[in-house]
C-alpha positions as CSV (number, residue, x, y, z in Angstrom):
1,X,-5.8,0.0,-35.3
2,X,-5.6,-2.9,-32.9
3,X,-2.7,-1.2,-31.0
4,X,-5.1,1.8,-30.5
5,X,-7.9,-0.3,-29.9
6,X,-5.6,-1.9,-27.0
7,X,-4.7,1.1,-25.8
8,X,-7.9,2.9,-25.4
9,X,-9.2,0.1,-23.3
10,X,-6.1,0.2,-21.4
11,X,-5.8,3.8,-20.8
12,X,-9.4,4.6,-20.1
13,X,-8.9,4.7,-16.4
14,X,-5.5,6.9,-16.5
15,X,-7.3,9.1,-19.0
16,X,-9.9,10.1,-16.5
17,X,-8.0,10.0,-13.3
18,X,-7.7,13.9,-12.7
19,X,-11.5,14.8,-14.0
20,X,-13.0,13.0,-11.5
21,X,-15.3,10.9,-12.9
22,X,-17.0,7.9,-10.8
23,X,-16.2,4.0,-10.9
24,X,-19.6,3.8,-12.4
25,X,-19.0,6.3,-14.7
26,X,-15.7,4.9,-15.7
27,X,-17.1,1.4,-16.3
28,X,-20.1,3.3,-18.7
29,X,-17.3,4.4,-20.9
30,X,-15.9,0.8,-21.5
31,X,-18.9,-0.6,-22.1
32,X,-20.4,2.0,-24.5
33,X,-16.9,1.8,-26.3
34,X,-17.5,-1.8,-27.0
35,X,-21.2,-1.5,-27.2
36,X,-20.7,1.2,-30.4
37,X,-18.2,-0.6,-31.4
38,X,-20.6,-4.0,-32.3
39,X,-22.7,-1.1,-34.0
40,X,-19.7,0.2,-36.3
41,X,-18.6,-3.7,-37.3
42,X,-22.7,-3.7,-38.4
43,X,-21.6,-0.9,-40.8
44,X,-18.5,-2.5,-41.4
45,X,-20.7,-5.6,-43.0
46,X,-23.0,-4.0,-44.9
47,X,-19.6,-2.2,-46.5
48,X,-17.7,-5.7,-47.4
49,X,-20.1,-8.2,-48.1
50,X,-22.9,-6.1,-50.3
51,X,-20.4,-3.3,-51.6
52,X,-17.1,-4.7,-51.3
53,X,-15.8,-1.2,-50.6
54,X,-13.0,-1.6,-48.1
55,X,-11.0,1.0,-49.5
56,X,-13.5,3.3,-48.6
57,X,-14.2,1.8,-45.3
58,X,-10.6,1.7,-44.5
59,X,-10.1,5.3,-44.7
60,X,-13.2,6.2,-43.9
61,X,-12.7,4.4,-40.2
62,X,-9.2,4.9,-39.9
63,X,-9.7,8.9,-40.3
64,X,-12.9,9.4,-38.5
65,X,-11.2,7.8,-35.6
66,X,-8.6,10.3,-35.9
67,X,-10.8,13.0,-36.0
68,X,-12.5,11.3,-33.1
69,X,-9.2,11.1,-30.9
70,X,-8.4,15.1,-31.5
71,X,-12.2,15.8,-30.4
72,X,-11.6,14.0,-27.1
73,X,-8.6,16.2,-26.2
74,X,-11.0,18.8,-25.7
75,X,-14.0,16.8,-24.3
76,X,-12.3,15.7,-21.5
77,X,-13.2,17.8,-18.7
78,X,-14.5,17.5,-15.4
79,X,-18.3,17.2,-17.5
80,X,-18.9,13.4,-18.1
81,X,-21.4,13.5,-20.9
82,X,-19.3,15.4,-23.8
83,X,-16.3,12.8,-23.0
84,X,-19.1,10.0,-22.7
85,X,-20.3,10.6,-26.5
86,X,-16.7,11.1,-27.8
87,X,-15.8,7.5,-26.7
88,X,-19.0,6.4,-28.3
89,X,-18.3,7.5,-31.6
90,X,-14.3,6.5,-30.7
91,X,-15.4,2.9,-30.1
92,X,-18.0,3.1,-34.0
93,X,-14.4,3.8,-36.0
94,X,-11.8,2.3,-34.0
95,X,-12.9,-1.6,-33.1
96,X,-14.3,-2.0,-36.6
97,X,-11.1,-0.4,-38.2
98,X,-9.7,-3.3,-36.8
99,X,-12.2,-5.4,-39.3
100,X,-11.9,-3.5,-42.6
101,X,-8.0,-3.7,-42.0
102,X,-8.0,-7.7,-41.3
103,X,-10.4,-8.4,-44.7
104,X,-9.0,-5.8,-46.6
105,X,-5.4,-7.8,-46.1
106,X,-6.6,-11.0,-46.5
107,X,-8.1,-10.1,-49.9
108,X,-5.4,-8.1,-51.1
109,X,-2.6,-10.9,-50.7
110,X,-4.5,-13.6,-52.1
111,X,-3.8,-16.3,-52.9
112,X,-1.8,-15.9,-49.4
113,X,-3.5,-17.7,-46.2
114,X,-6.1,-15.3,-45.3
115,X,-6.1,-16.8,-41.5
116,X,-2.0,-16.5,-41.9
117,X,-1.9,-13.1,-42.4
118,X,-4.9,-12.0,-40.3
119,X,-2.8,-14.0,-37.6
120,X,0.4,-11.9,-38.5
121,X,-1.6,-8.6,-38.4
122,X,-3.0,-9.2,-34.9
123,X,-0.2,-10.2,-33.3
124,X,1.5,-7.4,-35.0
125,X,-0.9,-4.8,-33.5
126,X,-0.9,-6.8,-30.0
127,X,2.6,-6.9,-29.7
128,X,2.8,-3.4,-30.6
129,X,0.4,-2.5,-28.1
130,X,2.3,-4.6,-25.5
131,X,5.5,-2.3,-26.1
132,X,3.9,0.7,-26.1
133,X,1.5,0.7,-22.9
134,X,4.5,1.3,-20.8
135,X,5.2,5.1,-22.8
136,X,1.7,5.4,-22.8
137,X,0.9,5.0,-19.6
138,X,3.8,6.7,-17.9
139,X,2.8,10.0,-20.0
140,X,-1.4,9.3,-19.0
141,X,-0.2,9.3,-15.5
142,X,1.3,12.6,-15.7
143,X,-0.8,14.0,-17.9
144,X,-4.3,13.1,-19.3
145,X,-4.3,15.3,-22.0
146,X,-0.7,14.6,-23.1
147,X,-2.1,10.8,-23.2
148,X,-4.8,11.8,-25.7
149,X,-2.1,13.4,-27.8
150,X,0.1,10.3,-27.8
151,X,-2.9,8.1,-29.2
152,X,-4.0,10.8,-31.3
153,X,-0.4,10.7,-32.8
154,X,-0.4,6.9,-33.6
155,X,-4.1,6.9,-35.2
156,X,-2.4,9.8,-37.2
157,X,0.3,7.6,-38.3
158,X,-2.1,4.7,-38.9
159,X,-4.8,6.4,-40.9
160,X,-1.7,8.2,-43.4
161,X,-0.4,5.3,-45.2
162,X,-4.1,5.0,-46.9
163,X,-3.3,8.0,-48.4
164,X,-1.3,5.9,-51.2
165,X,-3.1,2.0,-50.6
166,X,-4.5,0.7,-53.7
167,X,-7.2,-1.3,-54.1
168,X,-6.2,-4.5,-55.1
169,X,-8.8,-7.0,-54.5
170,X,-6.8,-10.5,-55.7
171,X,-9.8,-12.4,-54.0
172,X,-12.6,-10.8,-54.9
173,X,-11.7,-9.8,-58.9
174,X,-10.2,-14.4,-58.8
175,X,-13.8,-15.3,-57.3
176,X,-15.7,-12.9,-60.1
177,X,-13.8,-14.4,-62.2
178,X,-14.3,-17.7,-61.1
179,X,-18.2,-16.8,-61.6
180,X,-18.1,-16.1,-64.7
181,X,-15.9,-18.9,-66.0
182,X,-18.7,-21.3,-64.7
183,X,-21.8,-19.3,-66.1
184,X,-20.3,-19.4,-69.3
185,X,-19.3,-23.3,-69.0
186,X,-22.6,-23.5,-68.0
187,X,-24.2,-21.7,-70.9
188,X,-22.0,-23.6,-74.0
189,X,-23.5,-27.0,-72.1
190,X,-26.6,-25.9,-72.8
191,X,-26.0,-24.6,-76.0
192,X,-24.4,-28.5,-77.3
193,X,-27.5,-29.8,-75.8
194,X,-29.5,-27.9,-77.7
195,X,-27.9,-28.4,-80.7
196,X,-27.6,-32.1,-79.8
197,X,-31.2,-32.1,-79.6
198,X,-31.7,-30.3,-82.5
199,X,-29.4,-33.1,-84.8
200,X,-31.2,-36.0,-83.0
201,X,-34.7,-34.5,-84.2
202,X,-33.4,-33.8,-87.8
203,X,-32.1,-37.3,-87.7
204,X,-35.4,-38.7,-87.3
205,X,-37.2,-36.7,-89.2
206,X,-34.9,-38.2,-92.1
């Protein structure tokens, strides 16, 4: 999702060259992609860090910006509104996709680097996204909608393989554990000093 991401934010003027839109107007539609995209990584937090449920958010994010991306093929018309909301709710799954992918991958490969492979991942998806602005852009140039298709296509083939991810959460099940390994530590401490206690009293009682 950080190639599409890239791309979106590169394409945006291309995409709207032959609608007409305004330089104003064209600047609106960055900003409220970024702007609901701080909104979707609020979302995004609430999912992680009180649910832990970044399977969900994964394909929850990675699909609705699918959806998203095949809605915008026929908002973009000549009317700026319709296209205007479509890029809001394009920027809510998209840039917080991003997110859920980088914590979902440092949790699953624990005990892995998580700043390692979050490091691979984004300059995975920003090389990526390097290579293909030139296809992308030469087929926005000659034609918007054909544009729309080609990003549709790649958030396609990004949001499939979470068809068949599992959730395995090497991080979070070695930290619960973790937990529960010191409560219990914690609790046969204060049992031996209770029964310490207890011998200590009996002993002067004698």
């Amino acid at each position: 999702m950080t190639t599409i991401y890239d791309l979106i934010a590169l394409l945006i003027d291309p995409l709207t060259r032959d609608v007409g839109y305004s330089g104003a107007e064209k600047g609106i539609l960055a900003v409220i992609f970024c702007l609901c995209g701080m909104a979707g990584l609020v979302v995004i937090k609430v999912m992680l860090d009180q649910y832990r449920a970044y399977l969900k958010a994964l394909r929850l994010f990675s699909w609705g910006g699918f959806l998203i991306l095949v809605i915008a093929y026929f908002a973009l018309t000549p009317v700026f509104w319709p296209f205007c909301i479509v890029i809001c709710f394009a920027g809510f799954f998209v840039i917080p996709d991003t997110a859920v992918c980088l914590a979902f991958a440092g949790d699953a490969t624990y005990p892995a680097e998580q700043t390692m492979v979050n490091g691979i991942i984004s300059l995975m998806g920003h090389g990526m996204a390097g290579i293909l602005a030139f296809p992308a852009s030469a087929i926005t140039l000659a034609s918007p909608k054909w544009g729309v298709v080609f990003l549709v296509c790649l958030t396609f083939c990004g949001a499939v393989p979470t068809i068949w991810v599992t959730e395995d959460l090497r991080r979070t099940k070695f930290e619960e554990g973790r937990k529960s390994f010191i409560a219990n530590e914690e609790g046969l401490a204060e049992d031996d000093g209770a029964v310490n206690f207890l011998n200590a009293d009996a002993g002067a009682n004698a």
